[in-house]
C-alpha positions as CSV (number, residue, x, y, z in Angstrom):
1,X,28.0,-29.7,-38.5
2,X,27.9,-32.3,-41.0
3,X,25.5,-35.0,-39.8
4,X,26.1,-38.6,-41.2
5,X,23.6,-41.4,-42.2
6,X,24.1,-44.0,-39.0
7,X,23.3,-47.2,-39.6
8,X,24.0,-50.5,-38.0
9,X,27.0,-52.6,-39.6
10,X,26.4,-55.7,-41.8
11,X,28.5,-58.4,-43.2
12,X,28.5,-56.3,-46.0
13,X,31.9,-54.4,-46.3
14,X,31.0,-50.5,-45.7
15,X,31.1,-47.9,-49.2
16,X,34.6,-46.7,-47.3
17,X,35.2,-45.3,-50.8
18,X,32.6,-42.6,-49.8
19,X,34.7,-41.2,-47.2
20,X,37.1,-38.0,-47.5
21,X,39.3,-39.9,-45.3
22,X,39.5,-43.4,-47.9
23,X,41.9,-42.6,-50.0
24,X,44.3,-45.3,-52.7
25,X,42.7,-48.2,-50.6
26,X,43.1,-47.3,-47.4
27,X,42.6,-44.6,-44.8
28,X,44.3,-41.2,-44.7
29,X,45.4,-38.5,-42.6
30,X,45.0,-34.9,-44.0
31,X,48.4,-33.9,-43.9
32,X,50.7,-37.1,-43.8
33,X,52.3,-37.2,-39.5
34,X,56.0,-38.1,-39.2
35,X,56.4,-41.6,-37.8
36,X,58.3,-44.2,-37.7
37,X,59.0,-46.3,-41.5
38,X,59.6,-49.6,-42.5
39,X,63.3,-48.5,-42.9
40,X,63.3,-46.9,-39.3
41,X,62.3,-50.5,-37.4
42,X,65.7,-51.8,-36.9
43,X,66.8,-49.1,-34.8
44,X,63.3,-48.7,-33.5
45,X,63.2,-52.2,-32.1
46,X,66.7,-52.2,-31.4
47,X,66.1,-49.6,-28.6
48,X,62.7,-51.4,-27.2
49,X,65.4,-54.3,-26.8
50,X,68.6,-52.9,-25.7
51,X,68.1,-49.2,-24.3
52,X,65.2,-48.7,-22.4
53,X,65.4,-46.6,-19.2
54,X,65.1,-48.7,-16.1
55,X,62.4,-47.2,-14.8
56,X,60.2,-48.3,-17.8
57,X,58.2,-49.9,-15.7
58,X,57.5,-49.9,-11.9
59,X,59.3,-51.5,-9.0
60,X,55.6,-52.0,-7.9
61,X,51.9,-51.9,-8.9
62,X,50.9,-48.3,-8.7
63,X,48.2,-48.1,-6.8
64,X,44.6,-48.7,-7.3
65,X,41.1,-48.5,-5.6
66,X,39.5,-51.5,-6.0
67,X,35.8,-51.0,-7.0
68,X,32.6,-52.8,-6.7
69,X,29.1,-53.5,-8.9
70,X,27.6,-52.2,-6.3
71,X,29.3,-48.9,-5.9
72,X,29.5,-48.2,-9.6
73,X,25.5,-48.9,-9.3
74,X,25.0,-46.5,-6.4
75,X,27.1,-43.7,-7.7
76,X,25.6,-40.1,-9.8
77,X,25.7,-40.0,-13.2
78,X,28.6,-37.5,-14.4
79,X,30.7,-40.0,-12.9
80,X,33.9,-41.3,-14.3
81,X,36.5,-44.3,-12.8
82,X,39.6,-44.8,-14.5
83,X,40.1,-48.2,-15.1
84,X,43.8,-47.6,-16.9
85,X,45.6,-46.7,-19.8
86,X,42.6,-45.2,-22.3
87,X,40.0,-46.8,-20.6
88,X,37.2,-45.1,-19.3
89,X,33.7,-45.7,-17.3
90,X,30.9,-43.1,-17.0
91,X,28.1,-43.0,-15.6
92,X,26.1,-40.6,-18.0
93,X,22.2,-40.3,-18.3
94,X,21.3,-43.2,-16.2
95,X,24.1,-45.4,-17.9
96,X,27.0,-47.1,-17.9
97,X,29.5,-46.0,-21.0
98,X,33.1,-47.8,-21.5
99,X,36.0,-46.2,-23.8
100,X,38.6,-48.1,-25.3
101,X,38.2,-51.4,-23.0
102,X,41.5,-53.5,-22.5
103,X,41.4,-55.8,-19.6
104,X,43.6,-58.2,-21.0
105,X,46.9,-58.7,-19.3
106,X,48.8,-57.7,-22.4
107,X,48.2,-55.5,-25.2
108,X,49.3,-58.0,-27.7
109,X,47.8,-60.3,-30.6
110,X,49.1,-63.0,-27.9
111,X,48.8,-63.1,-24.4
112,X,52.4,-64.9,-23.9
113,X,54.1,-61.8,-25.2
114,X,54.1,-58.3,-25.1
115,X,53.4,-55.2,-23.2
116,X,52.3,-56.7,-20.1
117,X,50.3,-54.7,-17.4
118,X,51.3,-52.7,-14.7
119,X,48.3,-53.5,-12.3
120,X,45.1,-55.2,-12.4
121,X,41.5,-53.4,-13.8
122,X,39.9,-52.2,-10.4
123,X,37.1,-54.0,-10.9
124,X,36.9,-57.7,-13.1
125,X,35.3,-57.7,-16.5
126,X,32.5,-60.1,-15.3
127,X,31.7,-57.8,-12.5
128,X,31.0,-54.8,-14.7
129,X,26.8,-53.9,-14.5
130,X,25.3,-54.2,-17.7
131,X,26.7,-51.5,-20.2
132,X,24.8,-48.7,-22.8
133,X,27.8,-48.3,-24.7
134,X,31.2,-48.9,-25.7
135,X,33.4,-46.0,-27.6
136,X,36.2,-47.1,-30.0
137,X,38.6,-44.6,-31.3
138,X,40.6,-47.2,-33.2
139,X,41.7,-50.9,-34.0
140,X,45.1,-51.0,-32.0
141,X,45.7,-53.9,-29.4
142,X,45.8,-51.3,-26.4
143,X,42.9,-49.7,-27.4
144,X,40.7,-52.8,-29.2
145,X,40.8,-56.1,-26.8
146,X,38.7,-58.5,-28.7
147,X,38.8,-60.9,-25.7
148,X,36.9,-58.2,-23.8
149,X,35.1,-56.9,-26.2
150,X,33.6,-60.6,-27.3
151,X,32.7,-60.8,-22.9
152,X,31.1,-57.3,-23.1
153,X,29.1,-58.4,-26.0
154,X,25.9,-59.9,-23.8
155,X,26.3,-57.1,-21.4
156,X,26.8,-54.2,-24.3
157,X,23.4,-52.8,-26.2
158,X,25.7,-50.3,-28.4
159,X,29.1,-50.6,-30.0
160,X,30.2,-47.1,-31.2
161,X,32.8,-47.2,-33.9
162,X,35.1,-45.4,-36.7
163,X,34.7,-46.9,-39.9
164,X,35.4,-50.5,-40.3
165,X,36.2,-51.0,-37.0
166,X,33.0,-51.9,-36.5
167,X,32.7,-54.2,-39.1
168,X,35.7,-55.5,-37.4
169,X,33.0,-56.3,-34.7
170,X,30.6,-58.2,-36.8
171,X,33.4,-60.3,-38.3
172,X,34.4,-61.2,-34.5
173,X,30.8,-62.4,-34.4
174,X,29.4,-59.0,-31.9
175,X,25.2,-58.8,-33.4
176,X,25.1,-56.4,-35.8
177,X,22.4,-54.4,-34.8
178,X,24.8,-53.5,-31.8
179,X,27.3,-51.9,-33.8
180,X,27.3,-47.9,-35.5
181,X,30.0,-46.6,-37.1
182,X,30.9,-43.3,-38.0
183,X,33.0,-41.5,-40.5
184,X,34.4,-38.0,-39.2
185,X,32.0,-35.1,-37.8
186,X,29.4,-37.5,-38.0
187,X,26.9,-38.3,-35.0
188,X,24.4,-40.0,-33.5
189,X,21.9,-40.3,-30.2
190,X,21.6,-43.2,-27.7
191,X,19.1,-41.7,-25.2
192,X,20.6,-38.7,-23.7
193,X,24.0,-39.0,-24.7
194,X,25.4,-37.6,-27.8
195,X,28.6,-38.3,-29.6
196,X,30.6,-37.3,-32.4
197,X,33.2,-38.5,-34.1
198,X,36.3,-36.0,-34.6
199,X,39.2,-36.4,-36.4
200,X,42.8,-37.7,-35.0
201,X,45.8,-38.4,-36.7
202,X,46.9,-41.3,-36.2
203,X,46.9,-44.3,-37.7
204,X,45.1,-48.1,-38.1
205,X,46.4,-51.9,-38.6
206,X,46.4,-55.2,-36.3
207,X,49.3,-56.6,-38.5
208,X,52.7,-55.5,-39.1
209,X,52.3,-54.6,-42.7
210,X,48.6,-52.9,-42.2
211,X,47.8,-50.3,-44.6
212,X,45.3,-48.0,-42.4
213,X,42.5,-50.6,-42.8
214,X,40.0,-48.9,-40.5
215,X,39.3,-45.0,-39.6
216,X,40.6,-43.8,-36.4
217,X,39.0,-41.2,-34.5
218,X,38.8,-38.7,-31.1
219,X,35.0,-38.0,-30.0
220,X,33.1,-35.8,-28.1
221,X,30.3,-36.9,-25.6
222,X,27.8,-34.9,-24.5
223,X,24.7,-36.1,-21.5
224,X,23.4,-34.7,-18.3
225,X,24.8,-31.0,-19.2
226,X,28.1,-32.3,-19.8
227,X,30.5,-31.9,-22.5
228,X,33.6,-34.0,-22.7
229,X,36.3,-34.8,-25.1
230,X,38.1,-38.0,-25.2
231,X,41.0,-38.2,-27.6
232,X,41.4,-41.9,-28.4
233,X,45.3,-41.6,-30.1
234,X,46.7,-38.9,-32.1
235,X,49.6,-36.7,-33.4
236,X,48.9,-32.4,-32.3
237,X,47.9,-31.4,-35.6
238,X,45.2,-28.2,-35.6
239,X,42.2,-30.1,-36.0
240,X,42.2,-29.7,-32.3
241,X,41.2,-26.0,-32.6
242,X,38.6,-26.9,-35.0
243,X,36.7,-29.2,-33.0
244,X,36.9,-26.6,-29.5
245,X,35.9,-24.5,-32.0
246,X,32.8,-25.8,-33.5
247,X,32.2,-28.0,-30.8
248,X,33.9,-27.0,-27.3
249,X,34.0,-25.5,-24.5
250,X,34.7,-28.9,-22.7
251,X,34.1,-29.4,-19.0
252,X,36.7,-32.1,-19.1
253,X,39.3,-33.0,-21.6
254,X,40.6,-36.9,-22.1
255,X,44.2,-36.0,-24.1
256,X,46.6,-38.8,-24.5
257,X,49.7,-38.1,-22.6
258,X,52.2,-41.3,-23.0
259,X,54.0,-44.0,-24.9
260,X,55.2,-40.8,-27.0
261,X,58.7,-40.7,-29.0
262,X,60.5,-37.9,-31.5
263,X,60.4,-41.0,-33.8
264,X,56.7,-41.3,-34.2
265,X,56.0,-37.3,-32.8
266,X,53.4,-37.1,-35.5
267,X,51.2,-40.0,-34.1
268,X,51.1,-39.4,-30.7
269,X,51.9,-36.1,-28.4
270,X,54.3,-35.2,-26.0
271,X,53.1,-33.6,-23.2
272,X,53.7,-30.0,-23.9
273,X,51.0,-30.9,-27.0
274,X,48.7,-32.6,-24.9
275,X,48.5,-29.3,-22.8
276,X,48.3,-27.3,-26.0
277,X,45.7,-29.7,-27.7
278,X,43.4,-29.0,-24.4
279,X,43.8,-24.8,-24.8
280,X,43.3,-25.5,-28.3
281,X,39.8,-27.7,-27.4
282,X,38.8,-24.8,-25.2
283,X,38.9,-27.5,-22.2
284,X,38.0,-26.2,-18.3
285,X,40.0,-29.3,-16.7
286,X,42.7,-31.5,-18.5
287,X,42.8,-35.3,-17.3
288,X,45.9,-37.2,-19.3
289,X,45.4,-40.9,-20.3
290,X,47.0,-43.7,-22.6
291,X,50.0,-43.7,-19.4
292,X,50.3,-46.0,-16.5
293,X,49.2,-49.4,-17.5
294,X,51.3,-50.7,-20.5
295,X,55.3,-50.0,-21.1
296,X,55.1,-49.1,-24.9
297,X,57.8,-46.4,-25.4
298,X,61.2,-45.8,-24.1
299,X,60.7,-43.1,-21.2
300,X,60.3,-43.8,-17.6
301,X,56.5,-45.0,-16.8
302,X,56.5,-41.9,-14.4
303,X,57.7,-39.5,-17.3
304,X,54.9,-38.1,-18.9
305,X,52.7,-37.6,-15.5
306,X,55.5,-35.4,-14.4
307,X,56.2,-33.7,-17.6
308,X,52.3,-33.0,-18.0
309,X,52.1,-31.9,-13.9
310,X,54.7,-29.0,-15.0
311,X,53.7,-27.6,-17.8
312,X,49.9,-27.5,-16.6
313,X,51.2,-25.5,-13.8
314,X,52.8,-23.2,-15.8
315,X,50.0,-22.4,-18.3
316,X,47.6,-22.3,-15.2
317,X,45.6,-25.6,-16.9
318,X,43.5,-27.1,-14.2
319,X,44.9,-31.3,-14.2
320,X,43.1,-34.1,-12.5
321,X,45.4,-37.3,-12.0
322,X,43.1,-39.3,-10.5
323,X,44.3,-42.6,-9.0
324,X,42.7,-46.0,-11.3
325,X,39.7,-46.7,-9.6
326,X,38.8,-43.3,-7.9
327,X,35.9,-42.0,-8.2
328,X,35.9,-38.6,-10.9
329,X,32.7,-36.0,-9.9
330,X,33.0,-34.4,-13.7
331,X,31.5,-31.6,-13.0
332,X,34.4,-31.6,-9.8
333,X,36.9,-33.2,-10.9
334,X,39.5,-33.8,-8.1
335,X,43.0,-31.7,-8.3
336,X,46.1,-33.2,-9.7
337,X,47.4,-35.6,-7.0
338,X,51.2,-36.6,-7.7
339,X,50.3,-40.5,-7.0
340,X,52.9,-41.7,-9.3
341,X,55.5,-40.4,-6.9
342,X,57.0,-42.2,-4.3
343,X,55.6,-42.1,-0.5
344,X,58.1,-39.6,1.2
């Protein structure tokens, strides 16, 4: 494995230039993905305004176990808790660890518009313990709050970043000595935990007209004899393989599994390639995120939780569902549990 320098950001714009992945001023995929065009957001938003399904969103807050400081203190490490759509908590080597935190209400530039949540974060930002880490896989609003990451800032000792995302950090005003980025196959240590960044494909911008500012990326977490995979956002593309194969098996697999279209395929999966992307990782038990918090695409909220179900049952891939809030043994994880469903 290639093993990067890490250093903390600075003011000081990073040498992106010195990155495989910095290419004609911006960042780059290996293989360009299919997505959606500047000539292709007419119809795009055309459909987001006129013919969405009307299930898009549900009748009523799926449900949710509310959780406490106090329990999230008490519980083992190699302990996880959903807290919806990409973000994560573990509890790894003594530690609290958060991916992706949004607790906004929308995951917007503005909080008067936009993809508005489903349910509430079972537990409030304030009432989070004090946290190790947070791991960002990229700069998009339902993956990058800055309103919760400028409240996790006091509480935080280490941002863990792509490139420029976490200079993206230091310009919000988040201490610099707090922050690590990392280009691709590069790692670094906190304690007991180890994690590398992996590629994605995907793609970077908080404005309209972006140009793949910042590096995106998937990562891999290892701590307390555990080795997970978290996927952050990307298009099936076979650097999947590579990773399981130079660093899987994984005990659990984190695989995006929603807000997926035909029109932008090669940015995010549909669920037959988030099963695939786990075989390919070498994963033990598949648990599908990015779904059931924000409506950002144009199938039914319950869609991909019942496509994914399906097809793991007929490749024989073990799938944990669990509810947002439940407590995740991941070294146990609980069996799918079709909560998305209607009570009989």
């Amino acid at each position: 494995m290639t093993t990067g320098t890490i250093a903390a950001c600075s003011t000081t714009a990073s040498p992106y230039t010195a990155s495989p992945q910095f290419r004609d001023g911006g960042f780059r995929n290996p293989v360009a993905p299919r997505q959606a065009g500047f000539a292709q957001m007419p119809r795009m938003l055309w459909r987001f305004l006129f013919d969405k399904p009307d299930d898009a969103r549900p009748d009523a807050p799926p449900p949710v176990v509310p959780l406490t400081r106090a329990q999230l203190l008490a519980a083992a490490d190699g302990s996880l808790f959903r807290l919806g759509h990409s973000t994560m908590l573990l509890k790894l080597d003594g530690a609290f660890w958060l991916t992706d935190p949004v607790f906004s209400d929308r995951a917007s530039p503005v909080q008067w518009a936009g993809p508005k949540r489903f349910h509430a974060p079972p537990i409030a930002l304030e009432q989070l313990p004090p946290i190790e880490g947070v791991i960002l896989s990229h700069d998009h609003y339902d993956h990058l709050d800055r309103a919760a990451v400028l409240a996790l800032a006091g509480k935080t000792h280490h941002f863990v970043a792509p490139l420029g995302v976490g200079d993206l950090l230091v310009e919000w005003g988040v201490d610099a000595g707090k922050v690590r980025q990392l280009d691709w196959w590069e790692e670094t240590r906190i304690g007991g935990v180890r994690l590398v960044a992996t590629p994605a494909q995907h793609f970077s911008g908080r404005g309209m007209f972006s140009k793949n500012p910042t590096l995106w990326s998937s990562w891999v977490i290892e701590a307390d004899g555990l080795r997970l995979f978290f996927s952050g956002d990307s298009g099936y593309f076979d650097g999947f393989r590579t990773i399981g194969e130079r660093l899987g098996p994984f005990d659990v697999t984190m695989v995006e599994c929603g807000a997926y279209d035909a029109m932008w395929s090669g940015v995010h999966m549909q669920p037959e390639q988030t099963v695939q992307a786990h075989q390919d990782l070498r994963g033990r038990w598949l648990m599908p995120v990015h779904n059931g918090t924000f409506d950002l695409a144009l199938h039914g909220w319950q869609e991909p939780f019942t496509r994914v179900s399906q097809i793991a049952r007929e490749r024989g891939v073990a799938l944990t569902t669990p509810v947002f809030g439940e407590t995740v043994d991941l070294r146990r994880p609980p069996p799918e549990r079709a909560w998305w469903l209607p009570s009989p």
